[in-house]
C-alpha positions as CSV (number, residue, x, y, z in Angstrom):
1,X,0.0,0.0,0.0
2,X,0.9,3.8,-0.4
3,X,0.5,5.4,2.8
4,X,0.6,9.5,3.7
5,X,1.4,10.4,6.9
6,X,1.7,13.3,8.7
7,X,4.1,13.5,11.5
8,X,5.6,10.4,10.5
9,X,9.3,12.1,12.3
10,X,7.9,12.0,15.6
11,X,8.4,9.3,18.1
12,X,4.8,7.8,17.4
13,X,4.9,8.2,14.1
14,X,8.3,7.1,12.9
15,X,7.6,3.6,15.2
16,X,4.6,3.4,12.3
17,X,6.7,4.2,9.6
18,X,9.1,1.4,10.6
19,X,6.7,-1.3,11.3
20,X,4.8,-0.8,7.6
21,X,8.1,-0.6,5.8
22,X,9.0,-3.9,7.2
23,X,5.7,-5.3,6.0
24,X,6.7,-3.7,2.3
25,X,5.0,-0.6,2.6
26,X,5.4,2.7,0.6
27,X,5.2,5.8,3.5
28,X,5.6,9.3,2.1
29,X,5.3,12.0,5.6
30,X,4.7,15.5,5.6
31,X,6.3,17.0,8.8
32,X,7.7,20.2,10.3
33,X,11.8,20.6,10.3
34,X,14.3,19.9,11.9
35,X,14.6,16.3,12.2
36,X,15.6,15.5,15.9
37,X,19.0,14.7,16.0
38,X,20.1,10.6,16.0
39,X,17.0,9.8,15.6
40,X,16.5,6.6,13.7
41,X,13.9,7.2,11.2
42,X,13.3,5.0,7.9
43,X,15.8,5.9,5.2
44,X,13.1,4.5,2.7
45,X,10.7,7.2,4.2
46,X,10.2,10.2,2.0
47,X,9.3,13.2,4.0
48,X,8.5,16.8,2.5
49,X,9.2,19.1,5.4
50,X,6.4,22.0,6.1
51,X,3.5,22.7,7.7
52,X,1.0,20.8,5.7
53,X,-2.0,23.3,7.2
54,X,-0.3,25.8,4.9
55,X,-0.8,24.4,1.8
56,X,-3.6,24.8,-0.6
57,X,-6.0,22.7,-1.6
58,X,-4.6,21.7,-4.9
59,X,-1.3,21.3,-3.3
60,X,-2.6,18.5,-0.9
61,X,-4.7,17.4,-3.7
62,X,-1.6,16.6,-5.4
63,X,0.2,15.0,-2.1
64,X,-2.5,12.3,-1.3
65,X,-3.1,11.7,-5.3
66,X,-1.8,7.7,-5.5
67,X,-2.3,7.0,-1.7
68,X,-4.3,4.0,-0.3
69,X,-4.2,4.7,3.4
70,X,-4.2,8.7,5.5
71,X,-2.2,8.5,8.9
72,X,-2.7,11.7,10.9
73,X,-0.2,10.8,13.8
74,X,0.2,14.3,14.7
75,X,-1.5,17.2,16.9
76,X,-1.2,17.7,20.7
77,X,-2.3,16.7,24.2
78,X,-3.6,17.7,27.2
79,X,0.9,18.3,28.4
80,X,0.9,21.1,26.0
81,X,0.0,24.8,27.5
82,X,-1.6,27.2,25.7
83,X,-3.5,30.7,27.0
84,X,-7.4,30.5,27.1
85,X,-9.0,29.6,25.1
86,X,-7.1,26.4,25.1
87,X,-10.1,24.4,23.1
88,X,-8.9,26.7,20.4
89,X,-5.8,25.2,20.3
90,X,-6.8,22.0,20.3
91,X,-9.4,22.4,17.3
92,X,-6.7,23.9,15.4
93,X,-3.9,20.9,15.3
94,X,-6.5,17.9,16.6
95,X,-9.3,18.5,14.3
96,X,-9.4,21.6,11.6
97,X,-6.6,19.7,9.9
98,X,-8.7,16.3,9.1
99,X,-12.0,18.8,8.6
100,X,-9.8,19.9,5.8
101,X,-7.7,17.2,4.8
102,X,-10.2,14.2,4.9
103,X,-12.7,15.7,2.1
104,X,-9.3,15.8,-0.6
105,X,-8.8,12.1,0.5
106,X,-12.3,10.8,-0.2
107,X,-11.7,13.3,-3.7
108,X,-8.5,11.5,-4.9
109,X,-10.0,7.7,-3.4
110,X,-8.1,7.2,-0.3
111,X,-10.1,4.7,1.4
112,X,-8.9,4.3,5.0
113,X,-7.7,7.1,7.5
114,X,-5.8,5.6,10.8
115,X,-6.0,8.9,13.5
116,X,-4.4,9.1,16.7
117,X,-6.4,9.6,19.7
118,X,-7.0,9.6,23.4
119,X,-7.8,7.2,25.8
120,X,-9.3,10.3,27.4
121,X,-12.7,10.0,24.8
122,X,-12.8,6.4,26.2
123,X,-13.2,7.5,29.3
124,X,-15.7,9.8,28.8
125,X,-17.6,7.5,27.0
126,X,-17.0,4.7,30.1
127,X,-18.0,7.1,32.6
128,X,-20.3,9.3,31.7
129,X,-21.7,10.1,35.6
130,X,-18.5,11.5,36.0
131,X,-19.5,14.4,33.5
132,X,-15.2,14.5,32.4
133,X,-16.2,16.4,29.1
134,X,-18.4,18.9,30.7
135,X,-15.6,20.0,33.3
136,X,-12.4,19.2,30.8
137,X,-11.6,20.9,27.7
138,X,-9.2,18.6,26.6
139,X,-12.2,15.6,26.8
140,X,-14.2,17.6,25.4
141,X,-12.0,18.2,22.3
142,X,-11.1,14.7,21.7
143,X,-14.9,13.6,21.7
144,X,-15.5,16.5,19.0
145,X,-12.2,15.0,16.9
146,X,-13.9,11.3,17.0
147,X,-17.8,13.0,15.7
148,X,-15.4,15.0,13.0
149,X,-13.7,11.2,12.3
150,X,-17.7,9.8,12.5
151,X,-19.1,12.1,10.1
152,X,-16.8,11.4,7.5
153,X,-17.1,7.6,7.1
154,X,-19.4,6.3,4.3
155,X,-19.4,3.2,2.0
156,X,-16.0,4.0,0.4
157,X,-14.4,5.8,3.3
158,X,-13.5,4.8,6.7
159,X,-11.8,6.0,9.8
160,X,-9.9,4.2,12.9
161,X,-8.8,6.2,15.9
162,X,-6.6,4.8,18.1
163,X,-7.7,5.7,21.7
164,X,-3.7,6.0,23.1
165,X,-3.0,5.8,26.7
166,X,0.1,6.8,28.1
167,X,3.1,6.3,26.4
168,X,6.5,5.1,27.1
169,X,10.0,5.3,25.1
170,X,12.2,7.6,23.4
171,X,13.4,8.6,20.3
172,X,17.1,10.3,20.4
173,X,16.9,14.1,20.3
174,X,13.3,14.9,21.2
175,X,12.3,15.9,24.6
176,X,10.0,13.1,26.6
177,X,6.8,14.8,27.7
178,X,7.7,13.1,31.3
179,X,9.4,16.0,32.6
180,X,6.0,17.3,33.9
181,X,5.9,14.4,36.4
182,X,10.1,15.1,37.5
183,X,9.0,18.4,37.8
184,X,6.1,17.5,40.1
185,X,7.6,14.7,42.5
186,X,10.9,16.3,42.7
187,X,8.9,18.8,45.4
188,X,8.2,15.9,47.7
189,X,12.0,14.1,47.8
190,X,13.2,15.5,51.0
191,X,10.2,13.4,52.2
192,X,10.3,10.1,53.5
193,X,7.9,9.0,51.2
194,X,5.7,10.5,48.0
195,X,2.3,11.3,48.2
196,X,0.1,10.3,45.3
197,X,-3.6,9.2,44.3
198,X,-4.2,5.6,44.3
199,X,-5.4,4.8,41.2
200,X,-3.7,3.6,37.9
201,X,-3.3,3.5,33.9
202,X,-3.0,1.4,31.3
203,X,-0.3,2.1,29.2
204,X,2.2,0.6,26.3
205,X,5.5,1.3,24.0
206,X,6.2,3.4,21.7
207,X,7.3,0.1,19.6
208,X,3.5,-0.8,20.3
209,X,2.2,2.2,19.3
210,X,3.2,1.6,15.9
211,X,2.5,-1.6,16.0
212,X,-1.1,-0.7,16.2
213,X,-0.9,2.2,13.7
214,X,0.2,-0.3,10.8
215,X,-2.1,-2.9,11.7
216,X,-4.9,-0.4,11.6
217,X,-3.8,1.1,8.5
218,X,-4.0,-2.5,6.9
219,X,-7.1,-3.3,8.6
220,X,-10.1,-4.0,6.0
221,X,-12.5,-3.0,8.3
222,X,-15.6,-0.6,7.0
223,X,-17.0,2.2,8.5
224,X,-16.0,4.4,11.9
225,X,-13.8,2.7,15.0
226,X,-12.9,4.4,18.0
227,X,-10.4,1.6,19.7
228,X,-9.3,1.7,23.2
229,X,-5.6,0.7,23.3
230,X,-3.6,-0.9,26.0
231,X,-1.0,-3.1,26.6
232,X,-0.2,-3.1,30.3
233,X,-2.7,-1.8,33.4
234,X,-0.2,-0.2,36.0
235,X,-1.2,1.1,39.6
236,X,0.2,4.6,40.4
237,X,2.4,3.4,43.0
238,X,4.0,0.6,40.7
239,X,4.5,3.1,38.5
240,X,6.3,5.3,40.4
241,X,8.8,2.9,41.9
242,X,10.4,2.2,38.6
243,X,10.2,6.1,38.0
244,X,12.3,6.5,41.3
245,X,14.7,3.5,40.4
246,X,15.2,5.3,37.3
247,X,16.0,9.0,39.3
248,X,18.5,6.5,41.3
249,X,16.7,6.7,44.3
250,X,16.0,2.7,44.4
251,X,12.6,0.8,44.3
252,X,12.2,0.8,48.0
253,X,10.6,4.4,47.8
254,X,7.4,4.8,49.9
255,X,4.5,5.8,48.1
256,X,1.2,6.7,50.4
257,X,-2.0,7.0,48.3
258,X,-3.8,9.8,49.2
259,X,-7.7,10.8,48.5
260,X,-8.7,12.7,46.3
261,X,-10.0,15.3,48.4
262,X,-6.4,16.0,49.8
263,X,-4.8,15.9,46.3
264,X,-7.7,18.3,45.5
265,X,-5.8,20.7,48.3
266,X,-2.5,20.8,46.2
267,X,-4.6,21.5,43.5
268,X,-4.7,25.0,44.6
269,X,-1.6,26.0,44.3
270,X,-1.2,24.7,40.6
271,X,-4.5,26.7,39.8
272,X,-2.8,29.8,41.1
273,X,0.0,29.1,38.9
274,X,-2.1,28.9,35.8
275,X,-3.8,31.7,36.6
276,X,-0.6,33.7,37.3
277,X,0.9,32.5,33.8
278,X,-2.3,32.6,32.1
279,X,-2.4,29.5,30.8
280,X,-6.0,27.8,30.5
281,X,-5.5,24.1,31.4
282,X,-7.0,21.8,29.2
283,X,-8.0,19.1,32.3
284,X,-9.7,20.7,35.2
285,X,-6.9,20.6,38.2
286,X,-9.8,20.3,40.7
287,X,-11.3,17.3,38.4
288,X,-7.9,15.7,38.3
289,X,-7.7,13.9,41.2
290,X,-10.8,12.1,40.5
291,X,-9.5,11.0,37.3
292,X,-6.2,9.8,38.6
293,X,-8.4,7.9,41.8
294,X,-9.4,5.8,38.5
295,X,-7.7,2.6,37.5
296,X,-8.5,3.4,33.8
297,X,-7.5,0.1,33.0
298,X,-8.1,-1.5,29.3
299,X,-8.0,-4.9,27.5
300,X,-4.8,-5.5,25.8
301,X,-6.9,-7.7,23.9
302,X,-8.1,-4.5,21.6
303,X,-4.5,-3.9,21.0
304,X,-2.9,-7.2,20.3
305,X,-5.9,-8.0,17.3
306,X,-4.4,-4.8,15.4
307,X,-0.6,-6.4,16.2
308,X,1.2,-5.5,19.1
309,X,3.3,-7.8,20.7
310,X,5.0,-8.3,24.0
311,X,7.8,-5.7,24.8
312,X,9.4,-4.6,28.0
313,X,7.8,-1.7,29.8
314,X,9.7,-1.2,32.8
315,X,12.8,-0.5,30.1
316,X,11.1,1.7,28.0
317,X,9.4,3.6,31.4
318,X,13.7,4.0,32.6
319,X,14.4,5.3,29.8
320,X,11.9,7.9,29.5
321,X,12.4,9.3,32.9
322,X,16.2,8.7,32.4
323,X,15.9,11.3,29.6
324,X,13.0,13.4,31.3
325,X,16.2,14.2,34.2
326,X,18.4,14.7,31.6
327,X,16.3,17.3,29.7
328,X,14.9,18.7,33.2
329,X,18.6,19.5,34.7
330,X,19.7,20.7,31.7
331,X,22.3,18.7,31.1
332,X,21.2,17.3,27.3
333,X,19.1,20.3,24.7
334,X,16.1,18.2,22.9
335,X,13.3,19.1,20.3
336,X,10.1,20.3,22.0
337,X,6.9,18.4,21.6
338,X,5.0,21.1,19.1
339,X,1.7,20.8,17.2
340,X,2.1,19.3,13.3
C-alpha cells in the first residue's frame, strides 16, 4: 500500500513508519523541520518538510493523489500549555486539519484514514456520571475529533482512531513529555515517602504504538472505530517505583495513596499558577484527582488483534524518565513536543 502520513518524524509516528516498511509498505510524511538529531527514522521514508496546514488545496490534492491509506499521527495533548481559550488550540492541530484534509482524500479515493487519539474519549464515553467532558476541555476536544472522524465515514471511506493511553519510550533528540511528572515529584524528595492518588493507567510502547498504527492502517474493516488501546494496566504506585529507580533513588521508595479530596488541596496551588501565567488548562486541576483515583485500566486484547506484541515496559518507562532528568537538569538540549 501507499501510505501518507503526517508527522511520520515524531516518536509515534516514525515507530509506524518502521513497522509498515518492514511489512513492504510505501510511507511518504509530511512533517515540520528539523529532524531530531540521531533519531532513527526509515531511510526508505520520503518526508517533504512543512506545515501541511499551509498548503492549498490543490497542493494537498496533489500530495495524497496515488495513496491508499491517510495517517494523521500528529497534533497535541492535554501536556501542551496554551492561553485561554485552550479548546482553540486544540481544534486547530486535533481537528481543523482532518475537517480539511479528509474531504481531498475521499476526492483522490483514499479509502482508510488511521487517527491518533485519546484514551481520554474512552473515558468519557465509560464514565459518563463523572461528566469529564463537561468539566475538561481537553475531553471535550477529543470527543468533538472522534464525531469529525464519524461524520466522515461512508461506504468507500473509513476512519480508525486509536484511543492512546500513556506512552513510554524515546526517540534520540526529542524531549519526553515526562518532565512534567520530574518536575512535580521532585517537590516531595526531601520526604520520607511521596504522596500520590491511588489509582492507575493502562499504558504501552512506543514500539507498540506503531504496531497498532500499521495494523490499523492494513485493517479492512468498513465504516468508523474508536479503539481503546492498551498493553499493560499499572497502579500509580507501581509506576512510580520504577520512575524513582530510574531517578537512582532505588525501588524501596514509599508511596502513600492519598484521596482525592487531599490531592484536590494541592490542586490550589497549581490553579494559582495557571492563573498567574495565564495558561487555560485543558483538564480541570480540581477534576484531576478524580480521574487519577481511576484505574482506567483496558484490555490488551483490543490492541494485540491490530498487532502489538509483548515488549518490556519497565525499560522503555527508565528510559523515558532517564531522559525526562536529563532534559529537566539541563544537562542534554532536545526538540520540544510542538503541534504538526
Amino acid at each position: 500500500m501507499n501510505i501518507f502520513m503526517v508527522g511520520g518524524i515524531g516518536l509515534l509516528g516514525c515507530e509506524a513508519a518502521k513497522c509498515l516498511i518492514e511489512k513492504g509498505h510505501k510511507v511518504k510524511t509530511a512533517a515540520l523541520p528539523p529532524l531530531p538529531e540521531g533519531a532513527p527514522i526509515p531511510q526508505e521514508m520520503e518526508i517533504l518538510f512543512g506545515d501541511i496546514n499551509k498548503k492549498t488545496d490543490a497542493e494537498l490534492e496533489e500530495l495524497l493523489k496515488g495513496m491508499d491509506v491517510f495517517i494523521f499521527a500528529a497534533g497535541v495533548d492535554e501536556r501542551v500549555e496554551f492561553p485561554a481559550p485552550v479548546e482553540d488550540y486544540y481544534y486547530k492541530y486535533n481537528i481543523a486539519p482532518l475537517e480539511r484534509i479528509f474531504p481531498i482524500c475521499k476526492k483522490v479515493g483514499i479509502k482508510r484514514a488511521v487517527v491518533l487519539g485519546s484514551y481520554f474519549a474512552y473515558l468519557s464515553k465509560l464514565r459518563p456520571d463523572m461528566k469529564l467532558p463537561q468539566k475538561n476541555p481537553y475531553f471535550r476536544s477529543r470527543l468533538a475529533q472522534e464525531d469529525v472522524c464519524e461524520a466522515f465515514c461512508d461506504d468507500s471511506f473509513s476512519v480508525c482512531v486509536l484511543e492512546l493511553p500513556y506512552i513510554f519510550g524515546t526517540q534520540p533528540g526529542r524531549k519526553p513529555v515526562w518532565t512534567i511528572l520530574i518536575e512535580q515529584i521532585e517537590m516531595m524528595d526531601k520526604l520520607p515517602f511521596t504522596l500520590y492518588p491511588a489509582g492507575g493507567t493502562a499504558m504501552l510502547t512506543c514500539r507498540q504504538v506503531g504496531q497498532v498504527i500499521a495494523g490499523a492502517a492494513e485493517q479492512k474493516k468498513s465504516g468508523f472505530s474508536a479503539v481503546p488501546i492498551g498493553m499493560y494496566n499499572m497502579k500509580w504506585n507501581e509506576f512510580l517505583k520504577i520512575v524513582y529507580a530510574a531517578r537512582g533513588m532505588g525501588y524501596n521508595r514509599k508511596i502513600v495513596s492519598v484521596t482525592p479530596l487531599m490531592m484536590k488541596m494541592g490542586m490550589i496551588k497549581v490553579a494559582a499558577d495557571y492563573k498567574k501565567r495565564k495558561i487555560d488548562s485543558g483538564m480541570d486541576p480540581f477534576n484531576l484527582p478524580d480521574i487519577m483515583d481511576i484505574d482506567l485500566f483496558i484490555n490488551p486484547a483490543f490492541a494485540k488483534e491490530l498487532g502489538a506484541t509483548p515488549d518490556d515496559i519497565d525499560a522503555a518507562i527508565t528510559e523515558s524518565i532517564r531522559v525526562s532528568v536529563e532534559s529537566y537538569e539541563g544537562r542534554v538540549k532536545l526538540l520540544e513536543m510542538k503541534g504538526e
